[in-house]
C-alpha positions as CSV (number, residue, x, y, z in Angstrom):
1,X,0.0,0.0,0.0
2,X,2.9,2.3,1.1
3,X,4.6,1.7,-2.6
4,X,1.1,2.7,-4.8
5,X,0.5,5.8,-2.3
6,X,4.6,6.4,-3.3
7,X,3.8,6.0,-7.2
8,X,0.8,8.5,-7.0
9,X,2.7,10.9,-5.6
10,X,5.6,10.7,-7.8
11,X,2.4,10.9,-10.9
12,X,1.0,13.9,-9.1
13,X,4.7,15.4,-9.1
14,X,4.7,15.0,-13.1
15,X,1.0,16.5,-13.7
16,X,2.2,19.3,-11.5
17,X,5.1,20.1,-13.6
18,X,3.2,19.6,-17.1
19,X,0.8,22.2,-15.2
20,X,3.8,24.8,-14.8
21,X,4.5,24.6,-18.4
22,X,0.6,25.3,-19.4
23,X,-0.3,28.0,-16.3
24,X,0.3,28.9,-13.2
25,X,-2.5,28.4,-10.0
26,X,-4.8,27.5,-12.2
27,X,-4.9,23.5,-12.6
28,X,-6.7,22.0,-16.0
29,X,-5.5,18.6,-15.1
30,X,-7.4,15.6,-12.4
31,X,-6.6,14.1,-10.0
32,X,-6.6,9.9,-10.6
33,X,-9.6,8.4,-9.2
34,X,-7.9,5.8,-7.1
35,X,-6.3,8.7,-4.6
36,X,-7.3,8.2,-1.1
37,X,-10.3,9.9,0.4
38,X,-9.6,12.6,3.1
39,X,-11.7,13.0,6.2
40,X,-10.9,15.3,8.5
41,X,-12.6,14.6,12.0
42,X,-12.2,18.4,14.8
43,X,-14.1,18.2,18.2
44,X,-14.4,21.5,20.1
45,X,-12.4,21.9,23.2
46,X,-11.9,18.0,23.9
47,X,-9.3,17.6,26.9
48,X,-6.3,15.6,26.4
49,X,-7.1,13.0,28.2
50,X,-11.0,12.8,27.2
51,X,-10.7,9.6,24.9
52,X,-10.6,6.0,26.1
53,X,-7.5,5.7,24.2
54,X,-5.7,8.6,25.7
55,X,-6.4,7.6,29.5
56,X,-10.4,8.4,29.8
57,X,-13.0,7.0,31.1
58,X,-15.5,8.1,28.8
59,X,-16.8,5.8,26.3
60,X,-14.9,6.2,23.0
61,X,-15.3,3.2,21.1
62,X,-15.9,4.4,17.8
63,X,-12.8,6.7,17.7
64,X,-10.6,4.2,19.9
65,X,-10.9,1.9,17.1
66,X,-9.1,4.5,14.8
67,X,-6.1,4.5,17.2
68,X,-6.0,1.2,17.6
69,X,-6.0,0.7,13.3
70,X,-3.7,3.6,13.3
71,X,-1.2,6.3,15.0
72,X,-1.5,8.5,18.0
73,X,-0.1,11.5,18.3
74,X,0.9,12.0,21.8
75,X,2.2,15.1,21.4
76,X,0.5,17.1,18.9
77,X,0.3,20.8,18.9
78,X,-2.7,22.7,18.3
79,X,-2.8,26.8,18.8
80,X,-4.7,27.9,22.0
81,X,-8.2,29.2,20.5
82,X,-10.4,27.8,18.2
83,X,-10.6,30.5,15.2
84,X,-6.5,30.4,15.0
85,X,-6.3,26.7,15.1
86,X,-8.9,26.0,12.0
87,X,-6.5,28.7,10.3
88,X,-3.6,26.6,10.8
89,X,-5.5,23.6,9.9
90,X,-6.6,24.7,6.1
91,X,-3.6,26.6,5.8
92,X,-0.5,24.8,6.6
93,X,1.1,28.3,7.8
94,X,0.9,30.6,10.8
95,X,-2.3,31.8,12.1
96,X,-0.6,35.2,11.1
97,X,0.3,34.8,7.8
98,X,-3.0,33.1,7.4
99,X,-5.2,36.0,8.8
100,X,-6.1,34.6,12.6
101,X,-3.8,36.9,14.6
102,X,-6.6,37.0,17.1
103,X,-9.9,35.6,17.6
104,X,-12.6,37.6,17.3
105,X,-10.7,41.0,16.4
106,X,-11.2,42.0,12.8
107,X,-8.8,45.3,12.1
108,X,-7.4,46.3,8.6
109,X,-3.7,45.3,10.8
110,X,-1.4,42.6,8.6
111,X,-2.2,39.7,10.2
112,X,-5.4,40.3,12.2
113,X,-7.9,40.7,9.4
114,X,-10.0,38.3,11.3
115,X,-10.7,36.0,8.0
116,X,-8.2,33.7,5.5
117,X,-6.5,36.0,3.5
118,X,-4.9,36.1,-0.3
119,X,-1.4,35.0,1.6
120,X,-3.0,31.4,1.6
121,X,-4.2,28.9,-0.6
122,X,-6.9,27.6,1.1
123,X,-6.3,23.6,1.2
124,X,-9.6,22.9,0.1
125,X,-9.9,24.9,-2.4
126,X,-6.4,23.5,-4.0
127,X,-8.1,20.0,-3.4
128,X,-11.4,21.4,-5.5
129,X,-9.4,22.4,-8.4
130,X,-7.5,19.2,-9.3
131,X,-10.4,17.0,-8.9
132,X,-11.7,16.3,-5.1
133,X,-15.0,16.6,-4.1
134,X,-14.7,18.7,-1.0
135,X,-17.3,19.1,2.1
136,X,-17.9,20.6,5.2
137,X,-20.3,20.6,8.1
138,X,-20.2,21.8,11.3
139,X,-17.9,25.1,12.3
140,X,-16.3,27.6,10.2
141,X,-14.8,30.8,12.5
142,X,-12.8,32.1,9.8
143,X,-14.9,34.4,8.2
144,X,-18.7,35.8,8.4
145,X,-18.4,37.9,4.8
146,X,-19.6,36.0,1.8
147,X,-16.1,36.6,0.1
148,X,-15.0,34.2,3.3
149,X,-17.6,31.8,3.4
150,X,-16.5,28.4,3.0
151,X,-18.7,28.2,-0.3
152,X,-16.0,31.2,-1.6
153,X,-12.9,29.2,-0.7
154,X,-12.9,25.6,-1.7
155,X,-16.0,23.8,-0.3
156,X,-18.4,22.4,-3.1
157,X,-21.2,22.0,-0.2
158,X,-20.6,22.9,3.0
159,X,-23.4,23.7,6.1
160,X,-21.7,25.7,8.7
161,X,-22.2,27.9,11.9
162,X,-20.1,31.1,10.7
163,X,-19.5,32.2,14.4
164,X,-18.0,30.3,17.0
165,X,-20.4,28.8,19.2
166,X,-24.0,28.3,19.2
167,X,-27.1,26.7,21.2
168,X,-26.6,23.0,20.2
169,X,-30.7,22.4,20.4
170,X,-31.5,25.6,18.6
171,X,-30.8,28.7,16.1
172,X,-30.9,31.1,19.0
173,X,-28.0,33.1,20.1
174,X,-26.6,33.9,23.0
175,X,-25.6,37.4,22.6
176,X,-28.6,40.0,22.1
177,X,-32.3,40.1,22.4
178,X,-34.2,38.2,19.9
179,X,-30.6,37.3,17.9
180,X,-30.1,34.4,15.8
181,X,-26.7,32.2,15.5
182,X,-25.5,32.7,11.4
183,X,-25.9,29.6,9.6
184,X,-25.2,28.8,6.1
185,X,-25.6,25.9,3.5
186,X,-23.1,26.0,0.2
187,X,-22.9,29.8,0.9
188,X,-26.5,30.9,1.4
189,X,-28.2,31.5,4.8
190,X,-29.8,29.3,6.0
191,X,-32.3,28.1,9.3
192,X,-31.6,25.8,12.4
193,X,-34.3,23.1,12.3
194,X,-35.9,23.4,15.7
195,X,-34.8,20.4,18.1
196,X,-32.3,19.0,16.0
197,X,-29.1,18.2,18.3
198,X,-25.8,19.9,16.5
199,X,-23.9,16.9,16.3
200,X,-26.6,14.8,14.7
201,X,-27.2,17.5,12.4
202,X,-23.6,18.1,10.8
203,X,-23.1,14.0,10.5
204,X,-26.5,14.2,8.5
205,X,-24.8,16.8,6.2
206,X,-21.9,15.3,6.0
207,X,-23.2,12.0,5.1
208,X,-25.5,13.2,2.7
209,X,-23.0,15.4,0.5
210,X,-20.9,12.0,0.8
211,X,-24.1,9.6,-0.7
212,X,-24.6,12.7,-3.4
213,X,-21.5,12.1,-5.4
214,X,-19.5,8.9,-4.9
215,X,-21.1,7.3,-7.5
216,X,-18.8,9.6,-9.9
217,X,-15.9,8.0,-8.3
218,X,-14.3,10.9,-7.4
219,X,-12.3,11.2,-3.9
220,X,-13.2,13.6,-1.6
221,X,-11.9,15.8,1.2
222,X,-14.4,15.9,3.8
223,X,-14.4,17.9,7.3
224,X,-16.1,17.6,10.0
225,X,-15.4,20.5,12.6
226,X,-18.0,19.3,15.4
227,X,-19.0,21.9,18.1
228,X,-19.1,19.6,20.9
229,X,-17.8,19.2,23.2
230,X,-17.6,23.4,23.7
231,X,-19.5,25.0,26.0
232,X,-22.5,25.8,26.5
233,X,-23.1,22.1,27.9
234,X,-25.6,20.6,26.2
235,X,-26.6,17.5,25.5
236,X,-29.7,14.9,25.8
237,X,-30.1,12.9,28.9
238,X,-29.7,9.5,27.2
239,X,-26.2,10.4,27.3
240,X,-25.6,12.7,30.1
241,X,-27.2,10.0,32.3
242,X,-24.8,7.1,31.7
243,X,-22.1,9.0,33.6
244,X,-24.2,10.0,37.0
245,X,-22.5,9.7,40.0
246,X,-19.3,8.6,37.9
247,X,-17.3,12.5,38.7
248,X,-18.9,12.7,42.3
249,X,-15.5,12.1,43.9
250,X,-14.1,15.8,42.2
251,X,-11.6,17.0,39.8
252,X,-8.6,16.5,42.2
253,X,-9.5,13.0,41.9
254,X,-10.7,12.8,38.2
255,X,-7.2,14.3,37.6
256,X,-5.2,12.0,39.2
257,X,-6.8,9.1,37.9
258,X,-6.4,10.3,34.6
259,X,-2.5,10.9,34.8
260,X,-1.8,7.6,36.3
261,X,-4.0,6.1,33.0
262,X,-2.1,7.9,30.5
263,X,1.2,6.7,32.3
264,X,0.0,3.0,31.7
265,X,-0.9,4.3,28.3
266,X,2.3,4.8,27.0
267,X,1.5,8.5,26.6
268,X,3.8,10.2,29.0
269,X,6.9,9.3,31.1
270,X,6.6,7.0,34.0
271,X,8.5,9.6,35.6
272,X,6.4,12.2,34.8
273,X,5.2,14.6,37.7
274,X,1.5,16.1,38.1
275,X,1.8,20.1,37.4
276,X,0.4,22.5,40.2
277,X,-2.9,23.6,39.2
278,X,-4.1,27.0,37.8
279,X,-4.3,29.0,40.8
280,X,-7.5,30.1,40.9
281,X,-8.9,26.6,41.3
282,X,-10.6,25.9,44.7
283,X,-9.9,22.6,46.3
284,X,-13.2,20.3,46.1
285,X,-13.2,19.6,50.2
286,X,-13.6,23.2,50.4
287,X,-16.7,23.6,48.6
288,X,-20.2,23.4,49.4
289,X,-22.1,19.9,49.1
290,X,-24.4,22.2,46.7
291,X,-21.4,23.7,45.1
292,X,-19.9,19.7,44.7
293,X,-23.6,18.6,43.3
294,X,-23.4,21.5,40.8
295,X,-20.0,20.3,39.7
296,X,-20.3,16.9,39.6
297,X,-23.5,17.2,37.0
298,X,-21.3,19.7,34.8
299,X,-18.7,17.1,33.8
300,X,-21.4,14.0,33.5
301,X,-23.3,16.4,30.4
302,X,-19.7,17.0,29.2
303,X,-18.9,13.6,29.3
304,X,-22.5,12.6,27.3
305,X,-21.5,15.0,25.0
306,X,-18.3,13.4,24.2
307,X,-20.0,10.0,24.5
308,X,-22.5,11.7,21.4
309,X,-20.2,12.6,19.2
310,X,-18.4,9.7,19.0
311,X,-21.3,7.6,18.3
312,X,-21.7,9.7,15.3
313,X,-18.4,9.2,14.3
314,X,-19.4,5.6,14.4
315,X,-22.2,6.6,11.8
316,X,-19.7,8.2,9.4
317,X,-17.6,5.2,10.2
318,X,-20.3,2.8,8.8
319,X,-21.5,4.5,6.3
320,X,-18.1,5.1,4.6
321,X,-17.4,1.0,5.6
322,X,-21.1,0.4,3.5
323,X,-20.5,2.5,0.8
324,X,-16.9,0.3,0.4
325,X,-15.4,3.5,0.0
326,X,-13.5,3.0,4.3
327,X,-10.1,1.0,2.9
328,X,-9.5,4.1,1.0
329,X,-9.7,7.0,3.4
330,X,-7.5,8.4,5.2
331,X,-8.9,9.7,8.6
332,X,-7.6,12.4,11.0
333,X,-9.0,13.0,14.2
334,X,-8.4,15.9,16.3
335,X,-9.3,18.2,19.0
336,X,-8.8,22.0,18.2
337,X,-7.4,22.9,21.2
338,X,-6.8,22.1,24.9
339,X,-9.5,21.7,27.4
340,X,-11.7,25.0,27.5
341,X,-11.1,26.7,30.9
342,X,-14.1,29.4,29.9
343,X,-17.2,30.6,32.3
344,X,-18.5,33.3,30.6
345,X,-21.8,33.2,32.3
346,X,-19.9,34.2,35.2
347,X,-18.4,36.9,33.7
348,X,-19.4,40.1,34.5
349,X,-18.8,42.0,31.0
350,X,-20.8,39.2,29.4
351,X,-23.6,38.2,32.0
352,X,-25.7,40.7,31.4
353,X,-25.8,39.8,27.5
354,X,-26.8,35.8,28.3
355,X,-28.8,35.9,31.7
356,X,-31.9,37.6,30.4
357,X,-32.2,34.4,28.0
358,X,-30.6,31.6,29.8
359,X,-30.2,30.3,33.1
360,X,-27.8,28.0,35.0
361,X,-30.5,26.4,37.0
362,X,-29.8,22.8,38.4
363,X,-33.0,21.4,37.2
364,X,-32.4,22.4,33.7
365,X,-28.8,21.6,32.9
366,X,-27.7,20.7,29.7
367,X,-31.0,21.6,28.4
368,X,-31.7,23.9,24.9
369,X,-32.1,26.9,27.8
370,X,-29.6,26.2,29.7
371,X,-25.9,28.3,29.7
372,X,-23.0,26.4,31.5
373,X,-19.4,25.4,30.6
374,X,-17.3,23.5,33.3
375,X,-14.4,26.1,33.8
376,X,-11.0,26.1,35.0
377,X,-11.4,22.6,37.9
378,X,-12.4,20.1,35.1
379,X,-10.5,21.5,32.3
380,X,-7.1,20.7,34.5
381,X,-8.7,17.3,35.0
382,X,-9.0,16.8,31.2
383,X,-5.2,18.4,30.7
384,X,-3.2,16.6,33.9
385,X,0.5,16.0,32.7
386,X,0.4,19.3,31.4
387,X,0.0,23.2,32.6
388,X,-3.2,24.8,32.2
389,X,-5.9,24.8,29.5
390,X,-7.0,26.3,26.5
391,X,-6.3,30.1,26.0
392,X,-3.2,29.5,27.1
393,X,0.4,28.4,25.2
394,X,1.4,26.2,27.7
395,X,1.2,22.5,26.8
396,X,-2.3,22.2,28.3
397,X,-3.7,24.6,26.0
398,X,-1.9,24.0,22.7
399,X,-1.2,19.7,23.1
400,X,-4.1,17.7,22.2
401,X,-4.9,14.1,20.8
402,X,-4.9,13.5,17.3
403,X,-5.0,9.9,15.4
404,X,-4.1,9.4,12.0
405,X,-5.5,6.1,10.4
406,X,-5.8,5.1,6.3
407,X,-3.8,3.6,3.9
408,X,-0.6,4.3,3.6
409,X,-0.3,4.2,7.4
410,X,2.6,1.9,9.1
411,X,2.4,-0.4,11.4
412,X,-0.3,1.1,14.1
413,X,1.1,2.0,17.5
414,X,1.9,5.9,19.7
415,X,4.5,8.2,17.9
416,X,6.1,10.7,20.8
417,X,7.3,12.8,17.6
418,X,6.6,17.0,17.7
419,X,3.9,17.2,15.0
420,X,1.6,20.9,14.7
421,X,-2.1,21.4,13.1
422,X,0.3,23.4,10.4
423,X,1.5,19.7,9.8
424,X,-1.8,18.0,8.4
425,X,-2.4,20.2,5.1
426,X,1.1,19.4,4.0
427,X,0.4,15.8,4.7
428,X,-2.5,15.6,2.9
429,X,-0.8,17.1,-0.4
430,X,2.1,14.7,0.3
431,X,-0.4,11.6,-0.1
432,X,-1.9,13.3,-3.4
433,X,0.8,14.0,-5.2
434,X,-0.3,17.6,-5.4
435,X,2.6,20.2,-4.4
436,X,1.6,23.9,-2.3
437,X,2.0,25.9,-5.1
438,X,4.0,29.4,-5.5
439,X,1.1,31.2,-6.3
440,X,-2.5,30.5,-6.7
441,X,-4.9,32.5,-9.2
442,X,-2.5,35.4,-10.2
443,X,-1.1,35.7,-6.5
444,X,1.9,34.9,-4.7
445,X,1.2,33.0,-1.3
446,X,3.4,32.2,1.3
447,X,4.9,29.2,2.0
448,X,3.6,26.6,4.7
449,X,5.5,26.4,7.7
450,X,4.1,23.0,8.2
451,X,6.2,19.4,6.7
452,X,4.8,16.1,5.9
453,X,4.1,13.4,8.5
454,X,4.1,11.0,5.5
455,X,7.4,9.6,6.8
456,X,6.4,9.1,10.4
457,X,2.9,7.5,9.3
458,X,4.8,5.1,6.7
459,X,7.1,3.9,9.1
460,X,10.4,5.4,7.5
461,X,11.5,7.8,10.3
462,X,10.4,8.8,13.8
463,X,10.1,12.4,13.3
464,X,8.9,14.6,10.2
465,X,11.0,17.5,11.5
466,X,14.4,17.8,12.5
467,X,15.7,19.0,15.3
468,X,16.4,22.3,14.9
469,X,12.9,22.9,13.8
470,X,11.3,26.0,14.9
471,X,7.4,26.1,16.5
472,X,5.8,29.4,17.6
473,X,2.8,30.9,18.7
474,X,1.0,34.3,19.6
475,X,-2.2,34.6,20.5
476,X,-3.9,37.8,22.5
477,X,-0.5,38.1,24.1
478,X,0.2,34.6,25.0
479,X,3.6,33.5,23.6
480,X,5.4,29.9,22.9
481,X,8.3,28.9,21.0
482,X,9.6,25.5,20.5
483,X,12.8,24.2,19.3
484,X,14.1,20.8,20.0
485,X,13.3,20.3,23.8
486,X,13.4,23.2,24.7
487,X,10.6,25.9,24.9
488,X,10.4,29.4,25.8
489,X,6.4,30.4,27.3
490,X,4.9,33.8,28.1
491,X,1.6,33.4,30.4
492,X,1.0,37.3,31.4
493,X,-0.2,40.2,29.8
494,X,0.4,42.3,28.4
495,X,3.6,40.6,26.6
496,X,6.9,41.9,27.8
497,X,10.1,39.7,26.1
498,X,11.6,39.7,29.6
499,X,8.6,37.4,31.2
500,X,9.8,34.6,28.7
501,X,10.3,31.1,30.9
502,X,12.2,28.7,29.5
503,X,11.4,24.6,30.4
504,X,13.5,21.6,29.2
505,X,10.6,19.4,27.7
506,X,12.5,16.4,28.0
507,X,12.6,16.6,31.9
508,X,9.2,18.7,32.6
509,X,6.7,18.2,30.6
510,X,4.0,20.4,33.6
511,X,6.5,23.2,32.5
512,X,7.0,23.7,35.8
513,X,10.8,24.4,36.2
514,X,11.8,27.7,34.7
515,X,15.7,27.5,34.0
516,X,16.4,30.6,32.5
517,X,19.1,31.1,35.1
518,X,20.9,27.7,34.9
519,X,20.6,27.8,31.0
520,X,21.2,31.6,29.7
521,X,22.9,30.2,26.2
522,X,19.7,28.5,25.5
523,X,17.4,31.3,26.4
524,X,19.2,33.7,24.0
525,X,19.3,31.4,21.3
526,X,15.4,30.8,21.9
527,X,14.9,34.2,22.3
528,X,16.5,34.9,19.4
529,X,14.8,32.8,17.4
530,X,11.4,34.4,18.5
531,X,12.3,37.9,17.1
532,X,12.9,35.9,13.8
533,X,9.9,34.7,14.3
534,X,8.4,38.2,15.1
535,X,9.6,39.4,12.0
536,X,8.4,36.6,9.7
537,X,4.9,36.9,10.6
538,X,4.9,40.7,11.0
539,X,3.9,40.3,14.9
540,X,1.9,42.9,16.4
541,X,-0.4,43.5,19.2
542,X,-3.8,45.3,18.3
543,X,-6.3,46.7,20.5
């Protein structure tokens, strides 16, 4: 399998350079019909350690099979917030150069536009014009113009949620009297059927734009970008109710149980030592039995969600396996970033915009009316060999499961190797024989930062980058940059270069030990490589 998947790529190479002779970014040839279908599987928020097969007790079975037939990514890097990551994802590049400086902040500011820009050759669209059929359900966050609508760049049928969260049971948004969440099918708007549960919905898209074509032959890129499990916590009580009682000890304990799992998982160092938690975290003795009743039901409707989405992973799962069309897809599950430490019903700016409309009642938790998101205690439980959670560029906001599963995979098993979200568009042209071009429709784009996991997933090496690779991140403020083992972090705002920490991966994964002191060679030489990367992606810091 590994040799054909070697010989399309090598006939992909060739049509690409009888292309170059003809035009330039804009391909006349096709793609060969026996090229491997691409599905692309992104749950909101999921925790580290969520999944059955990285240390959870949640049931997983659907997507546990898929690391078991394939490769885990142990430590797979995502950015810190969901809009930036999805950048990265379809890009292959920095959420910079790709537009997503910072969520939510559109400003005419090179590199905070707050959609893709012309930088970028949007990987599905690249897919769409040698010959893929290309999909998407579920949610976009990159965009809410019609020149940015997924329809605009790449997708032949696509039904998204433009912003980046929504009522799962409903249309009805959270911010403003009497608003509506943006939804939009192959680029027009479109209504949320009443009832219908998110997840269900986008796997009934998805399926159905799969059925519509594949009798053509055709592959296709499909992606799923789920919005469960993000908050608000929602979920029927089919699912929610499996799990009662299962979180009543607390998230102290969840968390600990968790780490020593993904010790005998293979997934971190037996000599790995649990981080100190987030400071603003109360222990669970010292709550309220209310308070500990409140927070026990929060994580069972998270973990229903979770147990909801992957039995519909299990339907896209069977459906591919009855259409005959499974053996020949390659299938990448990931989570979008690290656990979400959010509670923005708590918070005061935003409060006033959700309360009028929702409630966090007891009674009605997890219910269409119902606002709630499981904050800071459980997202430490869901992230416990690492610091923090999402929002943040320390490893529990930026490392996150991912499985990779197909053909042209090697022998299944746990691959400890540095691999980034900027890594899986580059794969996926790697497998199609279709090289990032130079420019694309009369433009020069830059070129990805992300490499090829084709040689870790075929068996041929252990890491796709070598080890003088450079990883860096900036989001709102929050700073990372990787190289080797060693990582420089900035946690504080607003950024000042001299609140860099440096950490020694290979010993402390918790980032815990800040050796700036005992290593001052390797903290220049880090810190010079950040104003590098500073001046590669134009960094700035808009208001």
């Amino acid at each position: 399998m590994i040799t054909r998947f070697r010989e399309v790529r090598l006939f992909g190479a060739f049509l690409w350079g009888l292309l170059l002779l003809g035009c330039s970014g804009s391909p006349e040839v096709r793609v060969r019909k026996d090229l491997p279908n691409i599905l692309v599987l992104v749950a909101d928020d999921l925790g580290y350690s969520d999944l059955g097969s990285f240390g959870g007790e949640i049931h997983t079975p659907n997507i546990d099979s898929l690391a078991m037939a394939g490769m885990r990514f142990s430590r797979f890097h995502t950015a810190p917030m969901c809009a930036p990551s999805r950048a990265m994802l379809l890009t292959g590049n920095d959420n910079h150069v790709a537009g997503l400086g910072r969520q939510a902040l559109e400003v005419e500011v090179f590199g905070y536009e707050g959609h893709l820009t012309e930088r970028v050759a949007p990987l599905p669209e690249i897919l769409r014009e040698y010959g893929y059929h290309t999909y998407m359900a579920g949610k976009w966050h990159l965009g809410s113009q019609p020149q940015y609508n997924p329809q605009a760049l790449g997708f032949e049928h696509s039904y998204v949620l433009l912003e980046g969260v929504g009522n799962h049971f409903n249309g009805i948004s959270f911010f403003g009297p009497g608003a509506t969440s943006n939804y939009t099918e192959d680029g027009r708007t479109t209504q949320w059927p009443e009832g219908t549960y998110s997840t269900d919905r986008y796997t009934d898209k998805l399926i159905s734009y799969i059925e519509t074509q594949q009798e053509d032959g055709e592959p296709f890129f499909a992606y799923a970008a789920y919005t469960a499990p993000h908050w608000p916590l929602q979920v029927d009580k089919k699912y929610s109710s499996k799990y009662e009682g299962r979180y009543d000890a607390g998230y102290e304990d969840l968390r600990e149980r968790r780490f020593r799992s993904l010790k005998d998982s293979g997934l971190i160092p037996e000599e790995a030592e649990l981080p100190a938690l987030h400071p603003s975290i109360r222990p669970w003795a010292s709550l309220s039995e209310e308070e500990q009743k409140r927070e026990s039901r929060k994580m069972e409707i998270y973990a229903g969600m979770v147990d909801n989405l992957d039995e519909n992973i299990g339907r896209i799962i069977h459906h591919l396996k009855e259409a005959g069309v499974y053996e020949n897809t390659l299938i990448i599950f990931l989570s979008d970033n690290g656990a979400a430490g959010e509670d923005y019903f708590s918070d005061p700016e935003i409060r006033p915009y959700v309360n009028p409309y929702f409630n966090d009642d007891f009674e009605t938790m997890g219910e269409p009316d119902s606002f709630i998101s499981y904050g800071p205690p459980w997202a430490e439980a869901a992230t416990p060999a690492f610091r923090y959670y999402k929002e943040f560029t320390t490893n529990g906001g930026i490392i996150t499961p991912m499985i990779i599963t197909g053909p042209g995979i090697g022998p299944a098993g746990t691959s400890e190797a540095f691999a980034s979200i900027m890594d899986i568009a580059p794969t996926v042209l790697d497998l199609t024989g279709i090289p990032y071009p130079e420019t694309w429709k009369g433009r020069s784009v830059y070129p990805m930062r992300g490499e090829s996991l084709v040689p870790v997933l075929s068996g041929k090496k252990s890491s796709a980058h070598s080890e003088d690779y450079v990883f860096a991140l900036e989001h709102a403020e929050y700073t990372m940059l990787r190289k080797g083992d060693w990582k420089i972090t900035n946690s504080t705002r607003p950024f000042r270069e001299s609140r860099f920490e440096l950490f020694d991966l290979s010993r402390d994964l918790g980032e815990q030990q800040d050796l700036r002191l005992q290593a001052p060679e390797k903290y220049r030489e880090l810190l010079k490589e950040w104003e590098d990367f500073s001046r590669e992606v134009r960094l700035q810091f808009p208001r």
